[in-house]
MIMIMAR-48556 format. One record per residue: y negated, z negated, x of N, C-alpha, C in turn. Coordinates in steps of 0.001 Angstrom, whole numbers, padded with zeros to 6 digits, always signed. Example, Ala and Ser with C-alpha at 12.3 -4.5 7.8 and 13.67 -1.06 7.14 Angstrom:
<lumlums>
+005690-007800+013190+004500-007800+012300+003300-007800+013200/+002250-007080+012850+001060-007140+013670-000030-007870+012900/
</lumlums>
This chain:
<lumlums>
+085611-043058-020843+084758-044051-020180+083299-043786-020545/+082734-045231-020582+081376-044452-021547+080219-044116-020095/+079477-043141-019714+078806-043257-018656+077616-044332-018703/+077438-044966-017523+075592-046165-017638+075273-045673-016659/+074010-045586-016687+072684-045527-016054+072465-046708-014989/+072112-046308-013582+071887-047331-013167+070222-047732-013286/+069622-049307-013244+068303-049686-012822+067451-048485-012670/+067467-048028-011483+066872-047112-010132+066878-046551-011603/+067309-046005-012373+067667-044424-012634+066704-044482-014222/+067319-045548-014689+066069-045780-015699+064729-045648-014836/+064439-046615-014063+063317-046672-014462+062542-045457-013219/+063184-043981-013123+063394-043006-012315+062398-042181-013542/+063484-041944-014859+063294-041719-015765+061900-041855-016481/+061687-043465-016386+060685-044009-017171+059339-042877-016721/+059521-043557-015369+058247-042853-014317+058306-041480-014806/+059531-041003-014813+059439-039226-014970+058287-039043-015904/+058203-040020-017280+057396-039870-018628+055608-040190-018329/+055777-040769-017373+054025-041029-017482+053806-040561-016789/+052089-040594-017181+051025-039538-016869+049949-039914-016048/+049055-039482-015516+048026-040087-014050+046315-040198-015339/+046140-041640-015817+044830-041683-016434+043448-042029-015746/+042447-042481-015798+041355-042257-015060+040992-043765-015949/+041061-044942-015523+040666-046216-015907+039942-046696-015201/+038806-047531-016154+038407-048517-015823+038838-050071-015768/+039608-050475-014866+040223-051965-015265+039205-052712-015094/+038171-052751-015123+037346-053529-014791+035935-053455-013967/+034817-053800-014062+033291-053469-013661+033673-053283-011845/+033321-052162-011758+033295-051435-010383+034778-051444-009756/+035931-051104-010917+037601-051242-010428+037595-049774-011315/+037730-048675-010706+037730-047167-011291+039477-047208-010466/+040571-047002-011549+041874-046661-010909+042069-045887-011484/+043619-044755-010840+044295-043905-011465+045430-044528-011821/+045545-044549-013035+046709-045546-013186+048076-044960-013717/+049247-045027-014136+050178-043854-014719+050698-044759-016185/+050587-044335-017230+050531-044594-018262+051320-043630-019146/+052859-044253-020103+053055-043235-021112+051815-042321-022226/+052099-041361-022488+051842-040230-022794+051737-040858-024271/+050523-040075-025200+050744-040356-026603+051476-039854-027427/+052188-040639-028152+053349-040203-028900+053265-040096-030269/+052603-041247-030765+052197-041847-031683+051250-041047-033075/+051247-040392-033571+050334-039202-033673+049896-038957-035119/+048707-039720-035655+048783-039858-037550+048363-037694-037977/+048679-038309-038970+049155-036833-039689+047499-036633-039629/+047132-035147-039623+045346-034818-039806+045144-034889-038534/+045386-035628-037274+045517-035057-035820+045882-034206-035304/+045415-034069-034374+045828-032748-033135+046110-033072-031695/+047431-033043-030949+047515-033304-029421+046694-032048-029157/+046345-032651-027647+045031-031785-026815+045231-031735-025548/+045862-030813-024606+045884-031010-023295+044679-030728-022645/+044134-031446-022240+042828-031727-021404+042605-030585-020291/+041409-029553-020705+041132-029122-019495+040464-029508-018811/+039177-030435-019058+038081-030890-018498+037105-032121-019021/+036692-032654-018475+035679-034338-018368+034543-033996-017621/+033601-034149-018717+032415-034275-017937+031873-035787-017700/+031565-036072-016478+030615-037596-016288+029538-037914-017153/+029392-039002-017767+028327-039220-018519+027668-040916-017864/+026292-040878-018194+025901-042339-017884+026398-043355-018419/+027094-042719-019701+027961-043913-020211+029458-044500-019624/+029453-043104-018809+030724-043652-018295+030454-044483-017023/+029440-044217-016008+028783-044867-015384+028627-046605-015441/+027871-046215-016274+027665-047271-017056+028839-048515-017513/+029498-048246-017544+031038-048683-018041+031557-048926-016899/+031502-048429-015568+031756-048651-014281+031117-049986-013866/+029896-050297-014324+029134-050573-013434+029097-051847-013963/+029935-052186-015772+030042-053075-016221+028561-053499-017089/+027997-052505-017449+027039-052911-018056+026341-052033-019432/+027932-051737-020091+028157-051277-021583+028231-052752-022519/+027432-052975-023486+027431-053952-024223+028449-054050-025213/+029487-052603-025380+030439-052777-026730+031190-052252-025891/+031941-052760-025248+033263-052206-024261+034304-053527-023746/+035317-053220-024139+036393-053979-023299+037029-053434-022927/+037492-054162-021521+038446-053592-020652+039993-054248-020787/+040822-053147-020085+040305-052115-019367+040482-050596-020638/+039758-049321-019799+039005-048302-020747+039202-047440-019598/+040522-046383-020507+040341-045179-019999+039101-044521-020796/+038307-043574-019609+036998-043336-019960+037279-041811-020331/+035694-041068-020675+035574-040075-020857+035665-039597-022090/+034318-038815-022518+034094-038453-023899+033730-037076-023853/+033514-036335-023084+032761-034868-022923+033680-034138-022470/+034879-033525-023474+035757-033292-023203+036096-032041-024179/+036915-031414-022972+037403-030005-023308+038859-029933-023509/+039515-028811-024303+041048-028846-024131+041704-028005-025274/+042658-027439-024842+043521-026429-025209+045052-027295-026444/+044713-026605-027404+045662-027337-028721+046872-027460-028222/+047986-028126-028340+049105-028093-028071+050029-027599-028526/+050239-027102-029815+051244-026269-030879+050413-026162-031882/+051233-025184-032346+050402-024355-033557+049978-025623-035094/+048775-025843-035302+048846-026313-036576+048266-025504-037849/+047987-026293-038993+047750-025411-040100+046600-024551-039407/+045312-025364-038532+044242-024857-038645+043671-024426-036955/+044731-024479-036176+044549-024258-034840+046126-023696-034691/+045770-022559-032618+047399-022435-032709+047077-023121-031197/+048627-023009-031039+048689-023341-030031+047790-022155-028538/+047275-023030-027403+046465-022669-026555+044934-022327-027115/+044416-022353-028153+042988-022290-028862+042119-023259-027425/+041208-022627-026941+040033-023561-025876+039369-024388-027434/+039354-025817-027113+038041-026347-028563+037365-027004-027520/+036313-027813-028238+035525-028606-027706+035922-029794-028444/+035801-031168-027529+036565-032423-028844+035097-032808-029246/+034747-033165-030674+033712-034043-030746+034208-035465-030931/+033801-036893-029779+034482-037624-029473+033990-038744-030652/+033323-038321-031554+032781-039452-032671+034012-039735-033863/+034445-040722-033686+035467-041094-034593+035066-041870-035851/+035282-040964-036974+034565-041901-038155+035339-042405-038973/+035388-043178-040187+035751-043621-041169+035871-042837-041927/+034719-042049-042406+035285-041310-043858+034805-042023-045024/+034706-043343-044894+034824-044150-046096+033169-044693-046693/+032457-044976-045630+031084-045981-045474+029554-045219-046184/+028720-045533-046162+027899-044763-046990+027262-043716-046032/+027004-043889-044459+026639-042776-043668+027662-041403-043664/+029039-041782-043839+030136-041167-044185+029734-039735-045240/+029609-040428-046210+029535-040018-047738+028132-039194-047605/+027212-039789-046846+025826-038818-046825+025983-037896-045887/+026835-037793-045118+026897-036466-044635+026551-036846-042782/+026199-037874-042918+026134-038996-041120+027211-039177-040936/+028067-038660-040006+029329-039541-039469+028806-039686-038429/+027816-039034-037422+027325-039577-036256+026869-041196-036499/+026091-041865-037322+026066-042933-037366+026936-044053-038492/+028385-043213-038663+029128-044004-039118+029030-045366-038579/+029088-046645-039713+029053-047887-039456+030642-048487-038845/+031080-047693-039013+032570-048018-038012+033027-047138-037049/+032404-046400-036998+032373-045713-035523+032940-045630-034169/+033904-044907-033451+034970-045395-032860+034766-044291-031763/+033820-044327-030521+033670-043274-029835+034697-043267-028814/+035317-042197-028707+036297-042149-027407+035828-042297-026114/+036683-043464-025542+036057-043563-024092+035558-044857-023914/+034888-045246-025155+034214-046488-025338+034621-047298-026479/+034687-047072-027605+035666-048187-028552+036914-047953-028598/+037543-046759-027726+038683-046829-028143+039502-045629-026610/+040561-045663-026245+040987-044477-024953+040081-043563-025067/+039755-042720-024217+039080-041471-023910+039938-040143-023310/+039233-039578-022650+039861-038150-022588+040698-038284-020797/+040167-038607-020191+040718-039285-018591+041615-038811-018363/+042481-038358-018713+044480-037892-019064+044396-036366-019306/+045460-036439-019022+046551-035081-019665+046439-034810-021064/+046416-035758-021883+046441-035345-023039+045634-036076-024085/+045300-036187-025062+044446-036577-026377+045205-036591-027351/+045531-037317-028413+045332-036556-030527+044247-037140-030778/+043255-036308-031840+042138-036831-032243+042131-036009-033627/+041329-036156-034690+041372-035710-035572+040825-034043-035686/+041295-033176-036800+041571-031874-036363+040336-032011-036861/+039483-032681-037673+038159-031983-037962+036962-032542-037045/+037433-033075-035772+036987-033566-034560+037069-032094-033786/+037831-031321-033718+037540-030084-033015+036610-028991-033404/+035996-028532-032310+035613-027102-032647+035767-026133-031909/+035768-024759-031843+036394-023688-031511+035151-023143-030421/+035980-022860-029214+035411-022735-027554+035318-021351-027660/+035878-020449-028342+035662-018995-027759+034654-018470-027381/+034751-017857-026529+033647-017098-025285+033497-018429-024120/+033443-019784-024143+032883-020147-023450+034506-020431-022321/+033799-021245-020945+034870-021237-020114+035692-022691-020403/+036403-022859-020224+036510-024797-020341+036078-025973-019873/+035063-025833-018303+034135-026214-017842+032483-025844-018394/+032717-025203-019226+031145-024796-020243+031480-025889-021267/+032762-025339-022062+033226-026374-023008+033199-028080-022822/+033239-028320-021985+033614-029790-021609+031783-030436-021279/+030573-029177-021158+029478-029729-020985+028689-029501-022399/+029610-029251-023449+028578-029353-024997+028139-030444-025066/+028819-031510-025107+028920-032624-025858+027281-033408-025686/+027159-033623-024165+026022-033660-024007+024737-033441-024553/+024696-031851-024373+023760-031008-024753+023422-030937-026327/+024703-031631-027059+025009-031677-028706+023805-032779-028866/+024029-034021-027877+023156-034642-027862+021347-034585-028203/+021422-034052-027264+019524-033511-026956+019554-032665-028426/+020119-032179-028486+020215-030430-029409+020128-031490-031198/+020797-032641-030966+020366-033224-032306+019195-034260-032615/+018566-034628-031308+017423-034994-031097+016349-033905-031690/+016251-032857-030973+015333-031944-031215+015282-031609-032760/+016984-031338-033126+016479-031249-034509+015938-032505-035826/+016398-033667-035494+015345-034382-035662+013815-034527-035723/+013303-034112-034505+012502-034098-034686+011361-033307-035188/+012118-032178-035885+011541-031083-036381+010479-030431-035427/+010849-029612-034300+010037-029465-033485+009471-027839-033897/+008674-026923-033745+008315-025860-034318+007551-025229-033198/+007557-023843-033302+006519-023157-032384+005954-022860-031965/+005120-023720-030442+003588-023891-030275+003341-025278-030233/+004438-026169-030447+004392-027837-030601+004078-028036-029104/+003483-028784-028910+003816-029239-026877+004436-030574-027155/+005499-030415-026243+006477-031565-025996+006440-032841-025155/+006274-033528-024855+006306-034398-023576+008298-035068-024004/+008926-034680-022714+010136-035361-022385+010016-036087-021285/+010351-037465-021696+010656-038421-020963+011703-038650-020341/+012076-038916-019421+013864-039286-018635+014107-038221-018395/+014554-037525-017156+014889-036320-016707+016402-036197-016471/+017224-037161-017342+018908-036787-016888+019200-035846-017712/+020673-035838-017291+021088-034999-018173+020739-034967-019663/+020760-035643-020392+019835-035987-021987+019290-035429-022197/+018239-035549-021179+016840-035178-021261+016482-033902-020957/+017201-033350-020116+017271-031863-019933+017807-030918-021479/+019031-031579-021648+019312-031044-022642+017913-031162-024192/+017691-031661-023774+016317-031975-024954+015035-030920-024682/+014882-031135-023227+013510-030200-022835+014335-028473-023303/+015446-028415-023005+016272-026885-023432+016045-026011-024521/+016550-027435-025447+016184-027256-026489+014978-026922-027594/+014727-027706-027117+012777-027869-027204+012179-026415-026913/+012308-026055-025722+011895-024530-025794+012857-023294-025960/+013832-023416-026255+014277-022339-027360+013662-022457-028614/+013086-023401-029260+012078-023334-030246+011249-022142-030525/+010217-022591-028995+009005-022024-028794+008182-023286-028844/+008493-024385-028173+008046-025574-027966+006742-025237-025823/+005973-025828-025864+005641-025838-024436+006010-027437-023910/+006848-027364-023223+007622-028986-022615+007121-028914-021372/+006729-030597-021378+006117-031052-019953+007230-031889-020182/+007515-032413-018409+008688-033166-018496+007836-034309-017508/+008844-035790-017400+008010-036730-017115+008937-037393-016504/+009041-038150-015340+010160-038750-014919+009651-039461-013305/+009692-040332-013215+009638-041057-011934+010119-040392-010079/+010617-039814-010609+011844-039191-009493+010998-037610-009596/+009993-037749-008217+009624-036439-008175+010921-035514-007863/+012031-035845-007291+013490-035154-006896+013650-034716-008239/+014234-035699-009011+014550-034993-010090+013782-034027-010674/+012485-034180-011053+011719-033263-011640+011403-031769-010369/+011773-032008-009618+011734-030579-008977+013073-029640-008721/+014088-030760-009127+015279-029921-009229+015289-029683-010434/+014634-029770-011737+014725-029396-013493+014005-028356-013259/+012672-028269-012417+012017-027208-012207+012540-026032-011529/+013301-026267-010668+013893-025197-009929+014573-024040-010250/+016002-025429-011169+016981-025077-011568+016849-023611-013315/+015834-024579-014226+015879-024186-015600+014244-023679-015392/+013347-023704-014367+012231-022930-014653+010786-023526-015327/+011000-025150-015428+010153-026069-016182+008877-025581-015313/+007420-025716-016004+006260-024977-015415+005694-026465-015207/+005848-027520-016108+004922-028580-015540+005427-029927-015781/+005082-030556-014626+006021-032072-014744+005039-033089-014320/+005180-034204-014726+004523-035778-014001+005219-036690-013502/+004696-037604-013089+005264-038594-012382+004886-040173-013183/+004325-039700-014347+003413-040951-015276+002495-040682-016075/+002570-041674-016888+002825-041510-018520+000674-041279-018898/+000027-041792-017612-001374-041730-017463-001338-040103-016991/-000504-039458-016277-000929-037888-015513-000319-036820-016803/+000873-037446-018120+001042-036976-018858-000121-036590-019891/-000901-037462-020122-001579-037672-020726-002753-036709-020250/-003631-037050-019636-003950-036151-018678-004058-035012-018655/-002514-034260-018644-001765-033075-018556-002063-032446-019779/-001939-033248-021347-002859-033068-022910-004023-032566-022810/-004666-032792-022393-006298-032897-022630-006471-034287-023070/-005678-035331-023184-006372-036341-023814-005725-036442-024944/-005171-035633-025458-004786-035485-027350-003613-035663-027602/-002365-035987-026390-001256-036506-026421-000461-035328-027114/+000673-035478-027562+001720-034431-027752+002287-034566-029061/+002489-033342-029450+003300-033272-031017+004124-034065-031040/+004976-034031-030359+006552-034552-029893+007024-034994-028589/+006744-036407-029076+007417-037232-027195+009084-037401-027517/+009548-037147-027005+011753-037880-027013+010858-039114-025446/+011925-039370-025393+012304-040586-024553+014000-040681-024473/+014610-040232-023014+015631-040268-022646+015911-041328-021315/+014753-042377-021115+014859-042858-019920+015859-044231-019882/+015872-044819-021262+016927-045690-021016+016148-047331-020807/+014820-046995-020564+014260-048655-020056+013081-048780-021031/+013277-050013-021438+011965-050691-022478+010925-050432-022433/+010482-050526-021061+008782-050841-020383+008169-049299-020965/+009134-048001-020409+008738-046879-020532+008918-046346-022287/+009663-047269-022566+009703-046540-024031+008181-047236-025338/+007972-048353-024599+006710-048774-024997+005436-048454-024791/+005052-047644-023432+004485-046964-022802+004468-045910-023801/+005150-045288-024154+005352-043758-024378+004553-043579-025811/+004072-044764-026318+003872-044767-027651+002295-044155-027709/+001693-044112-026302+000687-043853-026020+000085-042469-025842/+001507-041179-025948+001568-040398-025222+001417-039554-026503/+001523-039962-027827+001916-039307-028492+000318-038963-029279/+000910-037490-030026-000638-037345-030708-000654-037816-032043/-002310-037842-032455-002520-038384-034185-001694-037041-034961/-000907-037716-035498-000210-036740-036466+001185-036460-035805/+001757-037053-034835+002911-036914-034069+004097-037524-034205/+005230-037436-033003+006127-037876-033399+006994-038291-032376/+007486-039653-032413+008202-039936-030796+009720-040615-031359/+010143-039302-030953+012085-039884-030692+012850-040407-029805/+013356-041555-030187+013764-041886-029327+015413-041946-029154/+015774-041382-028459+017388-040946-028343+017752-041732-026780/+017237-042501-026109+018284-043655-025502+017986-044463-025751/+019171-045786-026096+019062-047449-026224+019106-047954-025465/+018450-049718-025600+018301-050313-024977+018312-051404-025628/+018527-052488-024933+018868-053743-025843+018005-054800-026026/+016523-054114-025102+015347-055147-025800+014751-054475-026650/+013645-055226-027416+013034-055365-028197+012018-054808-028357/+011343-053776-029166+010810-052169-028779+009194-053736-029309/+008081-052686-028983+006867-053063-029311+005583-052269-029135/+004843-051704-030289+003653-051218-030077+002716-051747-031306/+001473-051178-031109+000485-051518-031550+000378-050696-032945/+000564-051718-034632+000671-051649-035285-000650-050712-036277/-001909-051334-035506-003317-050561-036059-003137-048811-035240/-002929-049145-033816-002730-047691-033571-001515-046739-034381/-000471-046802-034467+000498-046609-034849-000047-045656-036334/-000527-046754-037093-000853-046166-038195-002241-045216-038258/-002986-045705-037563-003875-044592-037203-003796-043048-037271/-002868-042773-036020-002203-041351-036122-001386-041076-036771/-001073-042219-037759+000188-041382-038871+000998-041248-038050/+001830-041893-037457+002880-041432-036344+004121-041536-036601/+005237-040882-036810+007165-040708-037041+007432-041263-035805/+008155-042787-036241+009237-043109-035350+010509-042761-035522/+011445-041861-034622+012343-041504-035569+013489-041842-033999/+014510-042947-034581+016127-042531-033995+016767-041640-033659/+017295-041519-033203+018072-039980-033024+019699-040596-032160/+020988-040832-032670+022188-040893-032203+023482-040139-032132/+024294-039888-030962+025264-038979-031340+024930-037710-031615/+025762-037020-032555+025406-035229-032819+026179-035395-034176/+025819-033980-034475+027024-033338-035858+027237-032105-035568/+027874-031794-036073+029026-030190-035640+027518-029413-035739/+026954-029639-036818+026116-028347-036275+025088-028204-035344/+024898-029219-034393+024437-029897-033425+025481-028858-032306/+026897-028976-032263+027709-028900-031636+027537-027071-031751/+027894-026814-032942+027729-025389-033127+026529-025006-032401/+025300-025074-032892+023848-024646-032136+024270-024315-030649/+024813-025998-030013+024838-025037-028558+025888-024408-027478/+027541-024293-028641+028302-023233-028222+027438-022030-028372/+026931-021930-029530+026239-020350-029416+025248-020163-028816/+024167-021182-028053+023058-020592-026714+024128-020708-026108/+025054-021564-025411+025905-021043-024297+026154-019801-024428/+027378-019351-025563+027987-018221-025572+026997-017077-025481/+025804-016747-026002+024779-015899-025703+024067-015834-024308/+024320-016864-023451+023391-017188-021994+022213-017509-022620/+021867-018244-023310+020288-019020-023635+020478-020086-022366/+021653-020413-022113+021018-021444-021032+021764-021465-020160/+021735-021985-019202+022174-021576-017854+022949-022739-017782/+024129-022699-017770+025456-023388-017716+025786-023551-015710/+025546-022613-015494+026306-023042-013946+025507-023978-013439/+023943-023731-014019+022871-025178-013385+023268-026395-013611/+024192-026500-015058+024089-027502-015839+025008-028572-014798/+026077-027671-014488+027036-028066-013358+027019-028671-011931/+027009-029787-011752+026543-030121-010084+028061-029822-009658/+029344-030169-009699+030110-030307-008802+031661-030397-009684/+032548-029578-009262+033812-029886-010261+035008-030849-009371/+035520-031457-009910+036598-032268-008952+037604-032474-009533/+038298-033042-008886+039897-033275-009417+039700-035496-009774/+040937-035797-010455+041120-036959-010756+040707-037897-009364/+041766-037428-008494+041689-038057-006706+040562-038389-006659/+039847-037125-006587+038348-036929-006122+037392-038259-006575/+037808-038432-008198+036743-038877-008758+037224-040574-008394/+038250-040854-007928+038665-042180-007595+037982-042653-006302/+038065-041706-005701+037129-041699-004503+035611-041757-004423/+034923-041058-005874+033530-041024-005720+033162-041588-006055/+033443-042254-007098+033238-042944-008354+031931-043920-007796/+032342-044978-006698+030867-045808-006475+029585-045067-006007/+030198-043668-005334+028634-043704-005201+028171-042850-006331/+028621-041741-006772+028299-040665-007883+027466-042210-008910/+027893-042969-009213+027685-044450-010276+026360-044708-009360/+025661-044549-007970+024748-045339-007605+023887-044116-007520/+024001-042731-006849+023026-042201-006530+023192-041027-007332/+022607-041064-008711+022705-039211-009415+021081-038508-009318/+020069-038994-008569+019161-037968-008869+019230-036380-008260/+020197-036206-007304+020410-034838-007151+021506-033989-008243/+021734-035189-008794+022982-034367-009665+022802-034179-011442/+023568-033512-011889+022874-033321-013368+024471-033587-014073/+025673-032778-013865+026801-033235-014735+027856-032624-013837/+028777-033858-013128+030127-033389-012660+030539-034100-013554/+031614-032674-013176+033210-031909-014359+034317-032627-013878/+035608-033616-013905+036559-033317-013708+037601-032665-014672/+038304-031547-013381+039100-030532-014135+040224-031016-014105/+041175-030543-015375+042716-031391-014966+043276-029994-015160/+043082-028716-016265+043745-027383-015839+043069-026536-016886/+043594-025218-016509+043114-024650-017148+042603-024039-018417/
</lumlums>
């Protein structure tokens, strides 16, 4: 007699197979939803069991429905940590990596020059394509890099910091430069960090006396403003080697053009989708570098496993709060409305 399965029992089964993901179905709809597991897996990948997600404004952002290259729905999360799943040629199994979530082509001319951060087809996890939210990942093996010494909640806060850390080197910053950083989030911290492991002197600048007294507290910053006139000010008048701009809004990134000195240089590492504008006679006056700054590259990534792994920077600061999936289903609207006390919650899925 041949045995069958009843209904119930399939779909007992089915359920047995999926997994609890962290979605966005939609602008201010954050669910846990249960979703099969990836199976699917092109050769040059690596499965990744997820130890950890860090929050980003982009993911925020994506909450809040006001990502310009996103469709839903989007399991989120790009700042992500996790332990290999079986042994491959170039990892073994249980290795801590860090994922770098930039998915490139390979093929395009940023490719070929040695940019995959601004690959023209570009496929960031979380946002053009699933993210880390889950149990598990495959992403490409030369998307990983190797966590040793750090914890998996250190690991899961590079990505970020890869950020700022490839800003700075952009902007060729050197020893004795004075800095002015704009936007005091997480970005921007990671930028002012950076900046003085140089031997940079960073003033930081940010609206939110809160914020700027918890950067001060936390990492030791000696001098901060509240505006781009008390920055100035704060110069002598002679504006700064090197302005970044991490604030995210037009008004201030146009502003900022002001801040900078003759012979200087202002990066700008957050977008925005209006239309930048300064004064073309000044501009050229001081000889001034406008320079982009997007994404990271491994050696971006490398740089700041190794201040972590050395204690150049203080990782537990970096940390506001660790939580579980539940947790974050629960927080999600307000963590999305009120972060000036907070700098980067972790959710952990294991160890």
């Amino acid at each position: 007699m041949i045995a069958r399965t009843t209904r119930s029992e399939r779909l007992g089964k089915l359920a047995h197979n999926l997994v609890k993901m962290g979605v966005v179905e939609a602008p201010n709809r954050f669910e846990i939803q249960l979703r099969e597991p990836e199976t699917d897996i092109p050769d040059d990948w690596v499965l990744i069991d997820i130890c950890a997600v860090g929050l980003c404004g982009t993911d925020y952002h994506i909450y809040q429905g006001k990502h310009p290259f996103l469709n839903y729905p989007r399991v989120i999360g790009h700042e992500l940590s996790g332990r290999v799943t079986q042994d491959t040629g170039a990892w073994k199994a249980g290795d801590l990596v860090v994922i770098n979530p930039y998915i490139s082509c390979g093929d395009c001319r940023p490719c070929h020059r040695g940019k995959p951060n601004c690959c023209r087809n570009i496929e960031v996890l979380g946002v053009h394509r699933d993210g880390g939210m889950a149990p598990q990942i495959a992403v490409p093996s030369q998307n990983l890099y190797s966590a040793i010494g750090l914890s998996a909640i250190q690991a899961a806060m590079v990505e970020f910091l890869a950020i700022g850390a490839h800003a700075v080197r952009r902007s060729e910053v050197t020893e004795g430069d004075r800095v002015l950083v704009a936007g005091i989030g997480p970005i921007g911290i990671g930028v002012a960090l950076f900046s003085r492991l140089l031997g940079a002197e960073v003033t930081l600048l940010d609206l939110s006396a809160q914020r700027l007294a918890m950067a001060k507290d936390q990492f030791d910053f000696q001098v901060s403003c509240t505006s781009i006139s008390e920055a100035i000010a704060e110069s002598g008048g002679d504006g700064y080697d090197v302005v970044f701009d991490a604030t995210g809004h037009a008004g201030a990134i146009n502003t900022g053009f002001e801040a900078v000195a003759h012979g200087g240089t202002y990066v700008l590492v957050s977008v925005v989708k209006d239309d930048i504008t300064f004064s073309d006679p000044e501009f050229h006056k001081r000889e001034m570098r406008l320079i982009g700054s997007r994404n990271a590259l491994q050696s971006d990534f490398d740089w700041v496993i190794s201040a972590m792994r050395d204690g150049l920077i203080n990782s537990s600061a970096l940390c506001s709060s660790v939580i579980t999936l539940e947790e974050l289903a629960e927080q999600m609207p307000s963590l999305a409305h009120a972060r000036d006390d907070l700098i980067k919650v972790v959710v952990e899925f294991g160890p």
